[in-house]
N, C-alpha and C positions, 0 to 999 in steps of 0.2 A: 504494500500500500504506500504512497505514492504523498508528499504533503501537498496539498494545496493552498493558496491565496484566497481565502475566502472575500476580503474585502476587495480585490481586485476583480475576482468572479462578480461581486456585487457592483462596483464599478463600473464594469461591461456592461451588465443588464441595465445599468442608466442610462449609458449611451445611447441604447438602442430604444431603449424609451424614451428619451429626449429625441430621438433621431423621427421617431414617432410622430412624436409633438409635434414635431417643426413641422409637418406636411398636415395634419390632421383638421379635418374640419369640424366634426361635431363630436367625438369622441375624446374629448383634451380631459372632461374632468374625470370621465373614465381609468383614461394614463395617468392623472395625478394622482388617482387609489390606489395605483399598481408602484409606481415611484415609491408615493408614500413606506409602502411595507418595507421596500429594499433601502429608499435613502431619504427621509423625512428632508433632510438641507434641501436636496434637489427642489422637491415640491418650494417649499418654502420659499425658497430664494428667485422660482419663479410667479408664484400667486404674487409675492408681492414685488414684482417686478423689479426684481433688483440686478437681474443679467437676464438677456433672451436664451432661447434654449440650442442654439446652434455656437452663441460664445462660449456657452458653458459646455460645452460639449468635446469647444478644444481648450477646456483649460481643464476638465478631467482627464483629457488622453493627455495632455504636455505632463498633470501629476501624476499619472502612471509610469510617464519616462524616468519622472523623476523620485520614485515611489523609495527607493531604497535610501533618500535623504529625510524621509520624513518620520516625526516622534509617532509612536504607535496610538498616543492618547489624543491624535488630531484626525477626526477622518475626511476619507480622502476629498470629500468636495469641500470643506471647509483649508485641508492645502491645495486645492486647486484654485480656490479664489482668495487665497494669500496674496496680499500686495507686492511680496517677496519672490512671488513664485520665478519668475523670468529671470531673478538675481543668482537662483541656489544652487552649487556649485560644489556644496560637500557637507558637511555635517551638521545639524542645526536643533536645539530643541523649542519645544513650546513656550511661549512666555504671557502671564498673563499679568498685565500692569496694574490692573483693580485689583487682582487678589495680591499683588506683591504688596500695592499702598496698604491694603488691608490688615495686613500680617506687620508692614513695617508698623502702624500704627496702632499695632493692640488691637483690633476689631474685638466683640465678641468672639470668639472659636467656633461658635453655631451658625453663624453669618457665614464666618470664613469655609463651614463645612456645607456649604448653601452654595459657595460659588465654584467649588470643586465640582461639581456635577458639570457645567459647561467643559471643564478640562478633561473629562472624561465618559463624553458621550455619545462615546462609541464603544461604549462596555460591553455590551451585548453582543454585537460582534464579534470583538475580541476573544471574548470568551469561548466564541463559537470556534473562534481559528487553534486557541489555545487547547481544548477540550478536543478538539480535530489531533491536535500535535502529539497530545498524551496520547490519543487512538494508535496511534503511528507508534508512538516507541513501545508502548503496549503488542502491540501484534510482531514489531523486532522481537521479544521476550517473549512470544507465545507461549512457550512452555514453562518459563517459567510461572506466565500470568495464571495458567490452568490451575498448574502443581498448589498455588497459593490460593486460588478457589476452593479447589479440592481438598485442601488441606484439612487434619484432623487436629481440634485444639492445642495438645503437647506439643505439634511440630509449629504451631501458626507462625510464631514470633520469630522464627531460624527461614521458613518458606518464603514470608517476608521481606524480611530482611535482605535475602538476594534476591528478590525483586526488585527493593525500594534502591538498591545497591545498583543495579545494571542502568534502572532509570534516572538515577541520579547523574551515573556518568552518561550519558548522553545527553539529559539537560545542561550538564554544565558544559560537554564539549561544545554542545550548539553555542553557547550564551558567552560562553567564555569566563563562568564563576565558577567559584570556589565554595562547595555547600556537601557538608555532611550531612547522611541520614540514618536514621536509626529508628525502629519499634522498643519501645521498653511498654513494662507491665506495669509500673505505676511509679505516680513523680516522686514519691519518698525516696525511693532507690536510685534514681535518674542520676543520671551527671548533668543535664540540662533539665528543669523545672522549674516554671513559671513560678510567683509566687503567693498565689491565690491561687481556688478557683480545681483543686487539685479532685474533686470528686466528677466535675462536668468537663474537664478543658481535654479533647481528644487532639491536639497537637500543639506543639510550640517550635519559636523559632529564635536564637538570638545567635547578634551578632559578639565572634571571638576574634580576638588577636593572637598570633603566635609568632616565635623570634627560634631564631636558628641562631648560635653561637662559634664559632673558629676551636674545631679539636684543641689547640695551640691554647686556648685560656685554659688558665686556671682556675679549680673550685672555688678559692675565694672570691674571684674575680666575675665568674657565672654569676655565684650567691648578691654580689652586689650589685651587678647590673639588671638582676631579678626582681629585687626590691625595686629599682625606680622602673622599672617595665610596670610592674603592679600598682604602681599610683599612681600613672596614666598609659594604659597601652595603646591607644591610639595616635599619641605623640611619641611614641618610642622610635629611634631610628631603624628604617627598613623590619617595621612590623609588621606582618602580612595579613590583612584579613580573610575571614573565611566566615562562614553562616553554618550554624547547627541546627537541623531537625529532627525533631523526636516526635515520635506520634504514639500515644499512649492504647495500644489494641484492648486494653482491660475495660475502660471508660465507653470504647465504639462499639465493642460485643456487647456490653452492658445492656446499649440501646438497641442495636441492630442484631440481635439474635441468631434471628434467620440469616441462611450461610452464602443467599446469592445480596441481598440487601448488603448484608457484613462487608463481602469483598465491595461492592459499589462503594460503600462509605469508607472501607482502607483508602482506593483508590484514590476518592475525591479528596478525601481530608489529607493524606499525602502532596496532593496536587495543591490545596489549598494553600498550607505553608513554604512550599518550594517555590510558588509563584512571591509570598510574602518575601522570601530572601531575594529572589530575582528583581521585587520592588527598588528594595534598600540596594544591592549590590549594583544593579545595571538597570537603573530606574529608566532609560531611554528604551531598552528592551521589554520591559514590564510593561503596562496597562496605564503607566500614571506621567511619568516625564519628571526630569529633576527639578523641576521648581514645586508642583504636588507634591512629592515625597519627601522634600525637604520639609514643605510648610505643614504636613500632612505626620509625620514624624515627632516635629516640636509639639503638634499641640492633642496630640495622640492618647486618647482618654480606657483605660482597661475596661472592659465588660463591667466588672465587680463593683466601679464606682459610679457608670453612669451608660445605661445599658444603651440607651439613646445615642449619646456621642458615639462611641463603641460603633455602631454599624452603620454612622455617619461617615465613618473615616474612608479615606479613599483607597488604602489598601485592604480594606475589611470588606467596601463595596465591592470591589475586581475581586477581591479571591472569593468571594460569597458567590459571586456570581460564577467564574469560572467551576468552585467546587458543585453547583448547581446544575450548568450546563452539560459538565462531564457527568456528572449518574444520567442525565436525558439522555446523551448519547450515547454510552453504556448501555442502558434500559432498550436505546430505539432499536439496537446490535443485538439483542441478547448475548451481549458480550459472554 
């Protein structure tokens, strides 16, 4: 199985519905119901007469030429009628100047979390290509994906584990991070564990620092350069980041019982967190773009204290959705 461009596939089918348009006589609000479902901007931007349907027709085929410079969290007719678009020449992310003032400014957070939706509205999409991608490294792993369906309790957590193991490195070879993964049975024992939340929370994710040292030092010298690595590793010279995920299978059998449901919710909930590290690590790869993930990070409220904010967030949005999209498509396979 083969990846596909889902958003570029949707792209096409505008074209030819705009192409539509431009000749049609009495049939136009018909094609705008059909638009609608694939590209709501399209419709829009022509109801209210803001480009005819023949401009815009080449300025979504000029973003498809130029489809490989643009942030995931912009879709593609919204970079097609970028004022930039005729300047772009190589690598560029999203930038949104209201929400920058917002943030510089102290906004509320709940405002601020009110304007992230326009940066990333084309979630659904996304998710759809995303939840496509896992299909694809899934079916590379066929057997193992089975072995881990099939799997009988005792074995779950080892069957797993060289699943989440194979998918892991191919996520990261695609993406170019750096991301451990791991099943454990519960966060007491964990090496990585949230810190609430530990009876409901079926996966986490946090970012680590690690340092490599020269054979040639000495213990004393390791031990002292340990210390100031520990009381900031992210400032430490040539500290190399990396992301941990853990997904707790005790908490998901808990709820998902049942053994084709069960594997659906390893899958997704796997997929959930590994998209959260791909947020933080290579946010232009992710669903959100570095200025959401920055802003979206600072004001980043846990479940436990504010259940509302919590699924306001923009990386809670994207992986809710991606973890959602993938059991559909899962479900539509009888994977």
């Amino acid at each position: 199985m083969t990846q596909k461009n889902i958003e570029i596939e949707n792209a096409l089918q505008t074209i030819d519905l705009l192409k539509q348009y431009a000749v049609a006589k009495t049939e136009r609000n018909e094609l705008l119901k059909q638009m609608d479902v694939i590209d709501g901007f399209a419709n829009r931007l022509l109801t209210q007469k803001y480009i005819t349907s023949n401009e815009l027709i080449q300025k979504i085929e000029q973003a498809i030429t130029l489809d490989k410079y643009r942030p995931k969290n912009m879709p593609i007719t919204l970079f097609a009628i970028n004022k930039g678009l005729n300047y772009i020449n190589g690598d560029f992310s999203t930038f949104d100047s209201e929400l920058s003032q917002m943030f510089k400014n102290k906004k509320n957070p709940n405002k601020i979390r009110e304007q992230f939706k326009g940066g990333i509205a084309n979630i659904q999409t996304l998710a759809k290509q995303f939840s496509a991608d896992w299909i694809v490294r899934l079916n590379k792993h066929k057997k193992l994906a089975d072995t881990a369906r099939n799997t009988t309790p005792d074995k779950a957590v080892s069957t797993y584990n060289k699943l989440f193991k194979a998918l892991t490195a191919d996520f990261c070879k695609e993406y170019g991070c750096n991301i451990n993964s791991k099943v454990i049975t519960d966060w007491a024992t964990s090496d990585i564990k949230p810190t609430t939340g530990w009876d409901y929370t079926n996966g986490y994710v946090i970012r680590l620092y690690r340092i490599k040292f020269s054979k040639t030092m000495s213990e004393s010298e390791i031990k002292k350069q340990v210390a100031i690595f520990r009381k900031n590793p992210s400032k430490f010279p040539n500290a190399r980041k990396k992301y941990a995920v853990r997904i707790n299978i005790t908490n998901i059998r808990k709820r998902h019982p049942e053994s084709t449901d069960f594997f659906y919710k390893m899958i997704s909930a796997f997929a959930h967190e590994m998209h959260h590290a791909l947020d933080h690590e290579k946010p232009r790869a992710g669903a959100l773009g570095p200025q959401i993930e920055f802003i979206d990070t600072k004001i980043y409220t846990p479940y436990e204290k504010n259940k509302k904010a919590y699924f306001a967030s923009a990386t809670e949005t994207s992986s809710y959705e991606i973890e959602h999209e993938l059991i559909k498509q899962l479900k539509s396979m009888n994977f």
